[in-house]
C-alpha positions as CSV (number, residue, x, y, z in Angstrom):
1,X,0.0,0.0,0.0
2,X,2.1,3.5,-1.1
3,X,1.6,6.0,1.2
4,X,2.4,9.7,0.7
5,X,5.8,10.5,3.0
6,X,3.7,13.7,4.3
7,X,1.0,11.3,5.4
8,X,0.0,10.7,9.1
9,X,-1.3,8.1,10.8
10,X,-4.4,9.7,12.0
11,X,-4.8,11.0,8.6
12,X,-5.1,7.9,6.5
13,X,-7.1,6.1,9.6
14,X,-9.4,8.5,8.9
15,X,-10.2,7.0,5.9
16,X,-9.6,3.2,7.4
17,X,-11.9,3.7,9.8
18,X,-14.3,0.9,10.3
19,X,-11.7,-1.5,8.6
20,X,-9.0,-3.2,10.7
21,X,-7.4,-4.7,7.7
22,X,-6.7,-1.8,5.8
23,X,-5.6,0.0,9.2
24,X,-3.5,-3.3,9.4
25,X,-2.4,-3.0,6.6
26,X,-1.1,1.2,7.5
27,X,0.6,-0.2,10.0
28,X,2.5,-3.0,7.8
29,X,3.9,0.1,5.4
30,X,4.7,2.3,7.8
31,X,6.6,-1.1,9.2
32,X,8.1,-1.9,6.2
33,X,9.2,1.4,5.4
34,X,10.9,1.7,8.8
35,X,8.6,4.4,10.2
36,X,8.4,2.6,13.6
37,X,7.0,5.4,15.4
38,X,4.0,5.8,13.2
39,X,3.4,1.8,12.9
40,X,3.7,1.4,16.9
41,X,0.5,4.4,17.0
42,X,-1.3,2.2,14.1
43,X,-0.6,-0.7,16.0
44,X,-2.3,0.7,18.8
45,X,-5.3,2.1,17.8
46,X,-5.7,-1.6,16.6
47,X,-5.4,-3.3,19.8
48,X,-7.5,-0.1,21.4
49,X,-10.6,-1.3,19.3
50,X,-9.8,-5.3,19.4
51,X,-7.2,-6.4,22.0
52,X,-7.9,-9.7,21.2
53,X,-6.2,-9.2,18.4
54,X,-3.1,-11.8,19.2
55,X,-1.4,-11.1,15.6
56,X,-1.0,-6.8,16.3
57,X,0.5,-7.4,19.7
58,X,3.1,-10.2,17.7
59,X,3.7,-7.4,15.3
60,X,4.2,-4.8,17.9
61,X,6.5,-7.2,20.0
62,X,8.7,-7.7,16.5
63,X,8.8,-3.9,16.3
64,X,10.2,-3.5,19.4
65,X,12.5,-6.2,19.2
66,X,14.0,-4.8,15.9
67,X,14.8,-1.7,17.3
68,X,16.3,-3.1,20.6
69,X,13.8,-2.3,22.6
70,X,13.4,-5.6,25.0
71,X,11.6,-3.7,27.7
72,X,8.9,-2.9,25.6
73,X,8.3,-6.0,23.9
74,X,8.3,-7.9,27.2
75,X,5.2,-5.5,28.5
76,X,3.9,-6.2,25.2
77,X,3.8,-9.4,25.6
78,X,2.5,-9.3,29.0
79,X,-0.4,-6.9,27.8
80,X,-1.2,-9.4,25.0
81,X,-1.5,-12.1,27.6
82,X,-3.9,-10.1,29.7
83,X,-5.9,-9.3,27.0
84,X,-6.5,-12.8,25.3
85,X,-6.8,-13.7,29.1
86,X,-9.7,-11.3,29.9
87,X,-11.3,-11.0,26.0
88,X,-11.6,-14.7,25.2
89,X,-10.2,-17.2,28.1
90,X,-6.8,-17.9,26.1
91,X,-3.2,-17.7,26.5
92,X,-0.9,-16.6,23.8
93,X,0.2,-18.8,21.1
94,X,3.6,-20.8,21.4
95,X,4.3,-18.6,18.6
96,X,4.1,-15.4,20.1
97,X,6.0,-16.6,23.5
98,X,8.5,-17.7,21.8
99,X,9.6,-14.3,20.3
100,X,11.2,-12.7,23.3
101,X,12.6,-16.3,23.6
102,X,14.6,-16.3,20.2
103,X,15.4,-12.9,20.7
104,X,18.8,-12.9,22.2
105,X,19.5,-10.8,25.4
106,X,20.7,-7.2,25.2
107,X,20.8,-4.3,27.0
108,X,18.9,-1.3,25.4
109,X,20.5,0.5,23.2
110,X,23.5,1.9,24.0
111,X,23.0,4.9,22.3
112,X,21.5,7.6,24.3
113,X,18.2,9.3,22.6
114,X,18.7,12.7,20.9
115,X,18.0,15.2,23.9
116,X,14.4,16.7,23.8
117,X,14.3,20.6,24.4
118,X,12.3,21.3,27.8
119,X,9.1,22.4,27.4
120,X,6.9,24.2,29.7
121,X,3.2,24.3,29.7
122,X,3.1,28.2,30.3
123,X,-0.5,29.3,30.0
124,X,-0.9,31.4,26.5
125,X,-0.6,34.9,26.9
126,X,-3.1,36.9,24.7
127,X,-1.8,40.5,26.1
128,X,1.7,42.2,26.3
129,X,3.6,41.9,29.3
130,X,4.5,45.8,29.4
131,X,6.8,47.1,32.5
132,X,7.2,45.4,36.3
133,X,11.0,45.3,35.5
134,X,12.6,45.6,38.7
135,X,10.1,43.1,40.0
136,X,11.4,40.4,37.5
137,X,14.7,41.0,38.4
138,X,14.0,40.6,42.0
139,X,12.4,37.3,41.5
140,X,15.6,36.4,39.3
141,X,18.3,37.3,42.1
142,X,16.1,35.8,44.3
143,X,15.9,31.9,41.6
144,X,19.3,32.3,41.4
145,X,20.8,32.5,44.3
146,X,21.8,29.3,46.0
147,X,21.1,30.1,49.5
148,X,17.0,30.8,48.5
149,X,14.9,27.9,48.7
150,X,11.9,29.4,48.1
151,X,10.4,32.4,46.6
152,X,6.7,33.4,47.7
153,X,5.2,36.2,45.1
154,X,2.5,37.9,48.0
155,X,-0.4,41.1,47.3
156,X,-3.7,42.0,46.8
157,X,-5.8,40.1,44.6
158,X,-6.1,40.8,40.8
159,X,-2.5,42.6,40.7
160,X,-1.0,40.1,38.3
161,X,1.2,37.7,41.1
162,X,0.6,34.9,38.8
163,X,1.7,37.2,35.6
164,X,4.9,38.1,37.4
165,X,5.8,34.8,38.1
166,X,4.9,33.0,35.1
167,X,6.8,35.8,32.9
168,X,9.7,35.7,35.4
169,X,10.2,31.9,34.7
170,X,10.2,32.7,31.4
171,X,13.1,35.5,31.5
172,X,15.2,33.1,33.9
173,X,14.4,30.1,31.1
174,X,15.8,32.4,28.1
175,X,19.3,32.5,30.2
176,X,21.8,29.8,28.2
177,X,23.1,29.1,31.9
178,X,19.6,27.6,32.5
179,X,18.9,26.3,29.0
180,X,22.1,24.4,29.3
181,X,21.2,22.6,33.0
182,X,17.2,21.8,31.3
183,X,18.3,20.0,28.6
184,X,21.0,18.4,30.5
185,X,17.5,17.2,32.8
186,X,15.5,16.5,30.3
């Protein structure tokens, strides 16, 4: 099945909905083409509508055994048994237990994964942050000092505490001293 390299999952199940074998069959390209992360959400949305399905949680364990990831595969595997357990009364094949028991034993990879930049679920500000300057840099003596454990931002209802602080996390998060330390956490 060709699928366009722009297309998305959710997309094209848009137009599989109400047929598991052509959503199977998404989740078989994207597979094939080596587009694991898309195949693993196809794969899903599978097993969300028919978890008895014992051949998507095989696929999904093979997928996560070809790219190293034992962890997953072995709570895949467990998931599959608790679903053919409580949908219909079975175990898994001998042919699905005996993935994880071919697969050889390795560590995950040893590769780290790329670091993710922070993100921060400020709320959306639909107005200008206009003046409050020295206040900001209050706060930010006070963040950065190491002796300060906590900062409290105190006064009279409505006169934008939660502003300040929200826009003074934001000033300390544009300093490269703290972008360096939150992707070094991330």
């Amino acid at each position: 099945m060709p699928i366009p390299s722009t297309c998305g999952c959710a997309t094209a199940e848009k137009r599989c909905t109400g047929s598991g074998s052509a959503l199977t069959s998404l989740a078989e390209a994207y597979h094939a083409r080596g587009d694991a992360a898309h195949a693993e959400r196809c794969y899903r949305r599978i097993l969300d509508a028919e978890p008895w399905r014992e051949e998507t949680h095989r696929a999904l364990i093979e997928l996560f055994l070809a790219q190293g990831r034992r962890s997953g595969a072995f709570a895949q595997l467990e998931r599959c048994r608790r679903d053919l357990d409580a949908e219909l009364g079975v175990s898994p094949s001998a042919e699905t237990e005996a993935l994880l028991a071919a697969s050889p034993p390795s560590p995950e990879p040893a590769v780290a994964p790329a670091p993710r930049p922070a993100t921060f679920n400020f709320p959306l500000e639909l107005t200008p942050f206009v003046g409050r300057r020295a206040e900001i840099d209050q706060i930010l003596t006070h963040l950065t000092d190491p002796d300060v454990r906590v900062v409290t931002v105190v006064g009279v209802g409505g006169m934008g505490k939660s502003r300040l602080a929200v826009e003074s996390m934001r000033e300390l998060l544009r300093q490269p001293a703290w972008q360096r330390s939150m992707r070094r956490m991330a």
